[in-house]
N, C-alpha and C positions, 0 to 999 in steps of 0.2 A: 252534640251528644258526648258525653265522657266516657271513654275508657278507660279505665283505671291499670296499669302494669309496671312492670319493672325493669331495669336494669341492674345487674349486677355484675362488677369487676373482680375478677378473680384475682388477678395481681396484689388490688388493692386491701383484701380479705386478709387479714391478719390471722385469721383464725383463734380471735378471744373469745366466739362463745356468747357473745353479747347478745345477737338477734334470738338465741336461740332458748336463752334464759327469759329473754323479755317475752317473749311467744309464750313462756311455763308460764310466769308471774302474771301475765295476762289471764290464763284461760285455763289450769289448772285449778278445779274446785269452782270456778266462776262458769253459772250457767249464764249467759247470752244471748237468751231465746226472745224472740226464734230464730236467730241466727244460727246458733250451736247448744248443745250443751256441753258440759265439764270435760275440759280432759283431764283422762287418768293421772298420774303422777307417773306412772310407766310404762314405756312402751310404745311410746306415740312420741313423734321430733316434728311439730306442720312445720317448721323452719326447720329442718336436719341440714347441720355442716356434714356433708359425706366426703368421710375420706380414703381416696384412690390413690393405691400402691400402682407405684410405675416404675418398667425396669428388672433387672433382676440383679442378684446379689456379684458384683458389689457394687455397684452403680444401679441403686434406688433410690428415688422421689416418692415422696408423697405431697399429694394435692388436694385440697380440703375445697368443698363448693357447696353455698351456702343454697338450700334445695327447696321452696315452698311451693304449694300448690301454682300449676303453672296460668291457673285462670283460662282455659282453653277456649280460644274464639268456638271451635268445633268439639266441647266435651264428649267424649266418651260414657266418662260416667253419667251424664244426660242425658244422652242416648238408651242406658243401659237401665235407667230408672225408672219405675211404675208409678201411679198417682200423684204426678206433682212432685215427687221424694224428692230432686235435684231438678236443680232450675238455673239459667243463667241471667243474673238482672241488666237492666238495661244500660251500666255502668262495666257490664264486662266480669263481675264476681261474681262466682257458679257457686251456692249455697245448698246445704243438705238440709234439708225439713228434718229439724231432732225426733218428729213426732212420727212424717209419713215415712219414712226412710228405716221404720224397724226390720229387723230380719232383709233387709235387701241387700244380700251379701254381694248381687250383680255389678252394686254399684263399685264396690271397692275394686271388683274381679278386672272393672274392664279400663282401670287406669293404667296405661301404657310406662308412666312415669314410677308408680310405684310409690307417691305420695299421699295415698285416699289410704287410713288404719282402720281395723275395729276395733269398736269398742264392744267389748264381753258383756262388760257389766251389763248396759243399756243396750246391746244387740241393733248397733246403729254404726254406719260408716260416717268418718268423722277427717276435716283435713282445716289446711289454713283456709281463712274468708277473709284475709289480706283486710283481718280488725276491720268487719262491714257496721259493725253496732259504733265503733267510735270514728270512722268515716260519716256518719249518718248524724253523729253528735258534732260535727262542726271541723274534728281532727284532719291535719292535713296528709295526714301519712299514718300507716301499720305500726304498731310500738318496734317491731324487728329494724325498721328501717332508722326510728327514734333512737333506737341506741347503740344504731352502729356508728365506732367513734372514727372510723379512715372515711366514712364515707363512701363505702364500698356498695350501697343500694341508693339506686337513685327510684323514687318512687313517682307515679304521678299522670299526667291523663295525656295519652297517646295522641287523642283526635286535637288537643291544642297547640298548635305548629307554634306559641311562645313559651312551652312548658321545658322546663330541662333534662325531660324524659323525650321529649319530641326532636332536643335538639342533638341530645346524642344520637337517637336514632335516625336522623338526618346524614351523619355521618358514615350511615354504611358499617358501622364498626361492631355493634352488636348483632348477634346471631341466636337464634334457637337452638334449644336441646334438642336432637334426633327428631329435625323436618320430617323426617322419614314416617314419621308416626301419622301426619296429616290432622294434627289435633291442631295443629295455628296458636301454640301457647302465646299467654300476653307476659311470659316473663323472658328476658333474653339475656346473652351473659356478653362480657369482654374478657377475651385473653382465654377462652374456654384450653387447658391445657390440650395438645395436639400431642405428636410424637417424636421423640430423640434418638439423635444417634450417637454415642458416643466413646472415646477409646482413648489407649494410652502409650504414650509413643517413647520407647527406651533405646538407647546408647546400646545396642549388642558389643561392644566392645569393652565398656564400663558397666553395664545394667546398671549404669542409672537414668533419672529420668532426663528427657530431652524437651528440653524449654526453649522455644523462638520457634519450633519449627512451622513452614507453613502448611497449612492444611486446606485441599478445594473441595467440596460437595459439589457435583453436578447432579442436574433433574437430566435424568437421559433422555426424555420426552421433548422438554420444553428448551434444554441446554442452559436454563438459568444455572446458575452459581453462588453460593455461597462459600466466604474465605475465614479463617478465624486463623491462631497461632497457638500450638501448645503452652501450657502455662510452666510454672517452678515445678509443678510435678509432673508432665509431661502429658497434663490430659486435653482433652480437647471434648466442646461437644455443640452439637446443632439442634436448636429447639425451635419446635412449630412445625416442625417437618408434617408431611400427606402421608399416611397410608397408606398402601397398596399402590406405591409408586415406586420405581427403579432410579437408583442412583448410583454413580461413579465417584472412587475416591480418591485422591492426590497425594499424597505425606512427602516432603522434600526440602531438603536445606541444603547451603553448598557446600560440597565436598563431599557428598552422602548420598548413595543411590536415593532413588526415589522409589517408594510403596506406593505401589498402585493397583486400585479396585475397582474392576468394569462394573460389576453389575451386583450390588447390593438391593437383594427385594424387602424392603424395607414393610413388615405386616405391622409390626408393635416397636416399643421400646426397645431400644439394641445399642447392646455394649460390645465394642471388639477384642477388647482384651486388650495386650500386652501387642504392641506393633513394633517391629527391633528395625531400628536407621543404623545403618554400616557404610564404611566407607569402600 
């Protein structure tokens, strides 16, 4: 039996825009039925690049994550729809009836992910169908996934252990958006951005920056370790870091006290500012 899902590499995401243009020129003014009808021209992204500010000033990221309908083994908005309106086919792509699905604001209400839009016009909730009308026509893949050019979406049927969707996720290395939901999406990501810690380490004697120095992140839990060197501007920074996890931290060169931090509770993105090495 086929399941149809995704993988997406964050890393790999350039952020040009392509999936997300290809998704309009698809299905903007193009009814589909009965797969879908039109989307609007505004206001609706079924492929939305979302992009998340991380950090605060002056040490900010931003992170772009390319967002489609997640396919959910366990839909909600199935759950949440009356007469047939949402259905999930036997290929794993949860479809809105354009016709039964009028006025069923529920359906949109009970998508945890925040990908299901209304439409005004037609008084109908509307999301991607991961292109089920040109799947159905013979297509091997979504136009979103057609024209991404890093290759940052890998498309294709989970239940075949020789598909290249099967065999990254063999890998262990993709993971779900917010398990926590209990929706079992069928799209999963790589490199999902996690949280940073990062600072900058000055010469108190010169105020300028301090380059070579070493720097240890300890997990105080686990005692693992992570090491890295301040750079020509004397910054330093750890990415992928856990949440809500306590850590120790190190700053030391020779001939220079050593800075050191027992116990940083690490909730979000964190910058330390200005750290002075003296002799």
């Amino acid at each position: 039996m086929t399941h149809y899902g995704m993988v997406i590499d964050q890393i790999k995401c350039q952020h040009c825009y392509n999936c997300q243009l290809a998704c309009k020129d698809e299905f903007v003014s193009n009814d589909w039925l009965p797969y879908s009808a039109a989307q609007p021209d505004m206001g609706q992204l079924w492929m939305n690049v979302q992009e998340r500010e991380r950090g605060t000033y002056p040490k900010v990221k931003v992170s772009r994550l390319p967002t489609p309908c997640m396919q959910c083994t366990n839909p909600p908005c199935v759950g949440a729809a009356t007469g047939g309106a949402a259905y999930k086919r036997p290929d794993g792509i949860v479809i809105f009836d354009p016709v039964k699905s009028v006025g069923q604001h529920s359906i949109q209400a009970a998508c945890p992910y925040g990908v299901v839009y209304w439409n005004d016009t037609l008084g109908i909730p509307q999301k991607c169908t991961f292109c089920a009308h040109l799947l159905d026509r013979g297509w091997k893949e979504p136009r979103c996934v057609d024209a991404c050019i890093t290759g940052a979406i890998t498309f294709g049927d989970l239940d075949d252990p020789n598909s290249d969707i099967s065999k990254l996720m063999a890998t262990g290395t993709p993971q779900p958006l917010n398990p926590e939901y209990g929706a079992k999406p069928s799209v999963y990501y790589i490199n999902i951005p996690k949280t940073f810690l990062a600072g900058t380490v000055v010469n108190k004697a010169t105020d300028e920056c301090f380059e070579g120095a070493d720097v240890t992140l300890k997990d105080v839990a686990s005692g693992a370790e992570m090491k890295t060197k301040t750079n020509n501007y004397g910054d330093f920074e750890f990415e992928g870091l856990d949440s809500g996890k306590v850590y120790s931290l190190k700053i030391e060169s020779a001939g220079y006290s050593t800075i050191t931090m027992d116990t940083i509770a690490l909730n979000t993105d964190t910058y330390l500012g200005d750290l002075f090495l003296s002799k």
